[in-house]
N, C-alpha and C positions, 0 to 999 in steps of 0.2 A: 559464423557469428551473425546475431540479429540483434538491429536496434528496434524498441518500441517504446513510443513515446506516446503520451495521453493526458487530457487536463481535461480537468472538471471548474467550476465556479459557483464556490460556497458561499451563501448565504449567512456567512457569520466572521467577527473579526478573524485577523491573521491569530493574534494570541490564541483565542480558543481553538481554529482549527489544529493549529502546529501541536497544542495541548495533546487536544483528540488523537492524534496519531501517534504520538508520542506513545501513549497507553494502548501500545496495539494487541497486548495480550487480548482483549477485549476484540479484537477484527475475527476472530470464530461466530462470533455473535452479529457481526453487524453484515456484513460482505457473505460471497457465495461460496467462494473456492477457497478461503483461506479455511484449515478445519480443525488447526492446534498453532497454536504459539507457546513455548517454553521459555521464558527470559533467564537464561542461565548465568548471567554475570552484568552487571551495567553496560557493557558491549558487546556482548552475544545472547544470540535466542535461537532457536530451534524451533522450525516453522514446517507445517506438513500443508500442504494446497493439495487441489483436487483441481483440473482442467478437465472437463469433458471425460470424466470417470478415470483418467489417470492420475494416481496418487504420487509424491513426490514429498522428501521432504530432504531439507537442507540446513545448514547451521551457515548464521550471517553474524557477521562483526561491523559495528559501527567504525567508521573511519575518517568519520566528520562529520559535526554538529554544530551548527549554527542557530541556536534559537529563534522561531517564527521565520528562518530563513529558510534552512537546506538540512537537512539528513543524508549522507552519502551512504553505501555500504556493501559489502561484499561477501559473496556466498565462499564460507571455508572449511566447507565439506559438503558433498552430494552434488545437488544440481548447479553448475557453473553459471553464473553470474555477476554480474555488478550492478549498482542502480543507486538510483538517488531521486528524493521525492522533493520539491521545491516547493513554496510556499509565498505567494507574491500577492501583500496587499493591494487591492485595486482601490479602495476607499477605503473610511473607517471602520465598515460594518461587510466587505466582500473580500474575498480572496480566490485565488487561483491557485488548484494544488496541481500541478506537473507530476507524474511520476513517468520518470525515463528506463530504459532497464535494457542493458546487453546481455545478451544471453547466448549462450550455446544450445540448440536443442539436441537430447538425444533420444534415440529410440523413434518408429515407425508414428508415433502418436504426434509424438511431439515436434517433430521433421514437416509432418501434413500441416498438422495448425499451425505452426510459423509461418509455413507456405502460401496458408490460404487467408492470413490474416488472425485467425482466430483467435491467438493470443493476444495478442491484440484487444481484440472485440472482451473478452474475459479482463483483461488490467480495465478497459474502459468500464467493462458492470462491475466490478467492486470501488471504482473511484464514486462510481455513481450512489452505489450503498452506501460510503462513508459519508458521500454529502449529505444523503437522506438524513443519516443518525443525527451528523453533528446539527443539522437543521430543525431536526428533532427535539433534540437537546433544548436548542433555544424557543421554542414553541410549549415547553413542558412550562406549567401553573407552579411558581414558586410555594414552595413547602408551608403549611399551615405555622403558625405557634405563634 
């Protein structure tokens, strides 16, 4: 088993980030590795990553929800896991997303990169992609009319 754990500090309230992540169908589009999200029931989704050209995908169940708090959840089929992404107002207008994640690695690929960090180094550039968006987000010229 590996634990890895990684925080970023967004540039926008706790509500809109917890929002943002929430609607992670949308993380194909914003992050590196993630490359399909399926939401197949209000508590499961179906998620294919890509790490360093290996593809993977897994079906996860929400298992606690806290709004603008805490997301828990666990892989219940495919790649072994659990994790949980936290959300911790610093001020009115900043936030800290944690995302923690135990894992089993299997396979030659994925054995090295846990080893060597790399997983690691990957949860941190997609935390970083999401901050990008959601700061984004708040930088975008309110709609004309």
């Amino acid at each position: 088993m590996s634990t890895i754990t990684e925080s970023v500090t967004v540039e926008a309230p706790v509500q809109t980030t917890f929002t943002e992540w929430e609607r992670y169908e949308r993380l194909p589009e914003v992050t590196e590795n993630v490359v399909a999200i399926e939401r197949l029931d209000p508590e499961r989704s179906r998620w294919t990553v890509d790490i360093a050209g290996v593809t993977r995908s897994f079906e996860a169940e929400v298992v606690d929800r806290v709004p603008n708090k805490r997301i828990t959840w666990r892989a219940v089929e495919g790649a072994g896991h659990v994790g949980v992404m936290e959300f911790e107002p610093l001020d009115a207008t900043t936030t800290r997303v944690t995302a923690a994640l135990v894992l089993e690695p299997t396979g030659f690929f994925e054995n090295v990169g846990d080893r060597f960090g790399i997983i690691g180094l990957w949860v941190k550039r997609d935390l970083k992609d999401f901050k990008r968006h959601v700061e984004g987000l708040l930088r975008q010229p309110p709609p004309e009319g």
